[in-house]
C-alpha positions in Angstrom: -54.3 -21.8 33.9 -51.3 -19.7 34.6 -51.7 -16.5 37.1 -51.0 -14.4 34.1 -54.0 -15.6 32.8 -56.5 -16.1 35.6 -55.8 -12.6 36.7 -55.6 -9.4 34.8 -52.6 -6.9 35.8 -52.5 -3.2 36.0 -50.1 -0.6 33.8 -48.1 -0.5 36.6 -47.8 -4.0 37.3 -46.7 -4.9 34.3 -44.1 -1.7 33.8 -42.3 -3.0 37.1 -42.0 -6.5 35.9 -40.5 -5.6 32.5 -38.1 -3.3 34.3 -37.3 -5.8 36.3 -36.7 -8.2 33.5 -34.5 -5.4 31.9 -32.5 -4.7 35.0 -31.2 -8.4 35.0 -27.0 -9.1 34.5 -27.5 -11.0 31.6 -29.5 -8.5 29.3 -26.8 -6.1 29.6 -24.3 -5.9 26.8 -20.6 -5.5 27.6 -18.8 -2.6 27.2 -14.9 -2.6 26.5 -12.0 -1.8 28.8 -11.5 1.0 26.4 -15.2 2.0 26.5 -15.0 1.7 30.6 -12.1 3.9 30.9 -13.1 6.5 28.3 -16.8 6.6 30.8 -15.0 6.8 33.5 -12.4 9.3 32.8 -15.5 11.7 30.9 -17.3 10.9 34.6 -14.9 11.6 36.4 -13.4 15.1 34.9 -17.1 16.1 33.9 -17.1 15.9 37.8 -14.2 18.5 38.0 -16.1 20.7 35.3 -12.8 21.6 34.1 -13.1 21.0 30.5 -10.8 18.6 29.9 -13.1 16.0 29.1 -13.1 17.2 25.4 -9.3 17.2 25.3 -9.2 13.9 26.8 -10.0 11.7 23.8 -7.1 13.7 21.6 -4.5 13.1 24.7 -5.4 9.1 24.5 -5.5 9.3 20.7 -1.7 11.5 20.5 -0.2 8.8 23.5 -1.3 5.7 21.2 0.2 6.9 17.9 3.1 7.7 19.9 3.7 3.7 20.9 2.8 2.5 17.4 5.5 5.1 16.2 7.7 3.5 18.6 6.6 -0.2 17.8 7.0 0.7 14.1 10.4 2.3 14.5 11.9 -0.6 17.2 10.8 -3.1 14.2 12.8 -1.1 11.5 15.7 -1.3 13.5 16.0 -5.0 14.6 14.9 -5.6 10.8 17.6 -3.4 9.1 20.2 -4.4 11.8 21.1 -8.0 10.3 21.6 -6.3 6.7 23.6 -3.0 8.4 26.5 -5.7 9.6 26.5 -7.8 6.1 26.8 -4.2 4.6 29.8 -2.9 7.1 31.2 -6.4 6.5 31.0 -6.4 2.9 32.8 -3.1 3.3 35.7 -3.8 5.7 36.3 -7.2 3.1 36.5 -4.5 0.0 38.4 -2.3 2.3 41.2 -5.1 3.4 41.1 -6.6 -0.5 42.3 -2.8 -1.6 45.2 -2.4 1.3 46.3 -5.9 0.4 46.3 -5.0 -3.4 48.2 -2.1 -2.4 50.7 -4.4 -0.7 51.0 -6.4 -3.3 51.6 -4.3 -6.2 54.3 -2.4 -4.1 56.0 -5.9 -3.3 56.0 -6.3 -7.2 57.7 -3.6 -7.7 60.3 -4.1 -5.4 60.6 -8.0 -6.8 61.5 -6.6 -10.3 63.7 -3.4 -9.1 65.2 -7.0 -7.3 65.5 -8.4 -10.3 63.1 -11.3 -9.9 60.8 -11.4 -12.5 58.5 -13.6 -12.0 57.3 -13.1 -8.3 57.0 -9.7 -9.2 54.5 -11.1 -11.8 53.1 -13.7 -9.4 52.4 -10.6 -7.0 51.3 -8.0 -9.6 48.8 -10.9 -10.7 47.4 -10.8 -7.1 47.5 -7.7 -6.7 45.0 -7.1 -9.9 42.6 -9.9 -9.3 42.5 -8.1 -5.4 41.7 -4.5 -7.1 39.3 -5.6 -8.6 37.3 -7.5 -6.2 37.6 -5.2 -4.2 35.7 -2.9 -6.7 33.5 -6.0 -7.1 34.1 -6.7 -10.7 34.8 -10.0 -9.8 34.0 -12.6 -6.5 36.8 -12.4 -4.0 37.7 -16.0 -3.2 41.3 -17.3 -2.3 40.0 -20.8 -3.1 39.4 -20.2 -6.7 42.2 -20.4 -9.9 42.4 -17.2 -11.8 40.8 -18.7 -14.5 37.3 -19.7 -11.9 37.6 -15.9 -10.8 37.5 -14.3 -14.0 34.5 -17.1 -15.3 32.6 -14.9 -12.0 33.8 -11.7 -12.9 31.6 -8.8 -15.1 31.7 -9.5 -18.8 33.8 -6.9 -19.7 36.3 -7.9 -17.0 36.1 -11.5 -18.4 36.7 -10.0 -22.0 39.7 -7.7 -20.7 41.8 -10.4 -18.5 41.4 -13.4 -20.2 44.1 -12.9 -22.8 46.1 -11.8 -20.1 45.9 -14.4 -17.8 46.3 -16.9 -20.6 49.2 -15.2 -21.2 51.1 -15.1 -18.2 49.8 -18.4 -16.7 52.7 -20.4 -18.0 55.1 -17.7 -16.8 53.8 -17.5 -13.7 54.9 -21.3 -12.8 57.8 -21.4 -14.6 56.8 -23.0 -18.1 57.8 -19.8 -20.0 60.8 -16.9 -18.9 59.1 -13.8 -17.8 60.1 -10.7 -19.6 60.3 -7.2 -18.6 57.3 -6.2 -21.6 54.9 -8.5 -19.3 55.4 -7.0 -16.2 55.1 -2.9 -17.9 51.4 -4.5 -19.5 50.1 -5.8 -16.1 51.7 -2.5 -14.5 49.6 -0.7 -17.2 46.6 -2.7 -15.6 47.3 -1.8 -12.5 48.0 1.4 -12.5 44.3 3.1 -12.8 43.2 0.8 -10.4 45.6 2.0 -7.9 44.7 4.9 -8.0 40.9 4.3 -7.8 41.7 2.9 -5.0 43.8 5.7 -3.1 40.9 8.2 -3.7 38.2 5.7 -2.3 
């Protein structure tokens, strides 16, 4: 027989054991870091008596919604940044395709006050195709044929140029003479879209 059962404890006896059981390490639950720092801080300005310990809470609460603002915001950034530069690039590409157009169609214009019909044609075709890339109408692509550009380009672009380009294809490499009507109907093309582009 055990000595709990050969001898018969008092009230007392047996409230001191238990707390004794209860005071033990490994009966204690553990609190947070969070949950020791909130005690301690409510402790240690309850000390004080000033009342700040109901304020305290509200300053932790304001200081941690202030970080994930600042998480949340640093993450926007370095997320939009990569689509920022393939926008500004995008842009300085349509920017350069319209001051080259420009170039282009004034160097036409000078090849046929020159008298030489066809690079003023050659240019003038350029010069279009440029326009209107750079309005992105059609893909800008130096190693593509007129004829792959325009299979890219918007319908209505498609449905516009092709005639056109069919057109002056054999004029533009010498199969056919160039005449003076062909240059005033791709100048005719031109001209809006010159002046789209000096308002842009």
């Amino acid at each position: 027989m055990s000595a709990w059962q050969t001898a018969p404890r008092s009230a007392e006896e047996v409230r001191a054991a238990v707390e004794d059981v209860l005071a033990r390490g490994e009966l204690r639950t553990q609190e947070s870091l969070l949950a020791r720092l909130l005690e301690w801080l409510d402790l240690d300005l309850g000390r004080a008596g000033d009342g700040l310990t109901e304020i305290v809470p509200w300053i932790l609460l304001v200081v941690l919604l202030a970080a994930l603002t600042a998480l949340v915001l640093r993450a926007w950034q370095t997320f939009r940044a990569p689509h920022l530069a393939e926008a500004q690039a995008a842009r300085a590409v349509t920017q350069d395709a319209r001051g080259r157009a420009r170039e282009l169609a004034r160097a036409g214009r000078a090849a046929r006050a020159a008298g030489d019909l066809r690079a003023a044609l050659r240019l003038e075709l350029e010069a279009l195709f440029l326009f209107l890339g750079g309005r992105g109408d059609l893909e800008l692509n130096p190693a593509r044929t007129q004829r792959e550009l325009l299979r890219r380009s918007t319908r209505a672009v498609r449905e516009r140029l092709q005639p056109l380009v069919r057109a002056f294809e054999p004029k533009e490499f010498g199969r056919a003479p160039v005449e003076p009507a062909d240059l005033e109907r791709l100048e005719a093309e031109l001209a809006p879209l010159e002046r789209d582009a000096e308002q842009r």
